[in-house]
N, C-alpha and C positions, 0 to 999 in steps of 0.2 A: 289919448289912450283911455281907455275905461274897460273895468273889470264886471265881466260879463258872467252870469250866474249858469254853471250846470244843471239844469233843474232837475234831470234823472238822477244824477248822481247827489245833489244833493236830500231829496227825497229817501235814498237810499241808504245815506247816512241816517237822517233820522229815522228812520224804521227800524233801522240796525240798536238804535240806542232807546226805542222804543217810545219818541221823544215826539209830542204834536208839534204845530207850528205856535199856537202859546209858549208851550215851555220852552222850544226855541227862541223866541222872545224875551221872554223870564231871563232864561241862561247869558241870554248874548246882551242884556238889558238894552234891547229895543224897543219899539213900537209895534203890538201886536200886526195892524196894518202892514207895518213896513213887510215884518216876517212873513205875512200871508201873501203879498205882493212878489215879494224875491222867492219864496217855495213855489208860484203860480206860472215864473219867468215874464210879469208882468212888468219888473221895476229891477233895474240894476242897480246895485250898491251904491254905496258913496266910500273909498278906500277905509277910510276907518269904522262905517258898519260890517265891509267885511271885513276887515281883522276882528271884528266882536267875533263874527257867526265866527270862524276859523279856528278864533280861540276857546269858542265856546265849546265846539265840537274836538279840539282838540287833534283837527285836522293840519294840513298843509296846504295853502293858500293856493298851489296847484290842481288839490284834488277836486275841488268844487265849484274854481271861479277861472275865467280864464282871461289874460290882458286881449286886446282888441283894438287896432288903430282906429284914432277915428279922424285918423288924415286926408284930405281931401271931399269930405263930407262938411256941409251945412249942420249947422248946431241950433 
């Protein structure tokens, strides 16, 4: 399983809160990189970076990330 990033809806959220993808950062205390990676849909989290974002936004871990098997697939 791996949690798989909304990038509209997460984009969405930060617009809403007025918030770039540094502060995004700042907030969630990641790596600027990471943040512009996961807002790009280029990089899927790691479960405890998204609980930072999730937390940081003050969201629910359904509205922005979504589980995803990754059964039967090569790693």
């Amino acid at each position: 399983m791996v949690a798989v990033v909304k990038v509209d809806r997460l984009v969405q959220h930060l617009y809403r809160k007025g918030w770039t993808r540094r502060k995004l950062a700042e907030e969630a205390r990641i790596g600027e990189a990471t943040a512009q990676q996961i807002c790009a849909g280029r990089r899927n989290p790691s479960p405890p970076v998204a609980k930072k974002i999730v937390d940081a936004l003050g969201l629910e871990f359904d509205e922005i990330f979504e589980i995803v098997s990754t059964e039967g697939f090569d790693n």
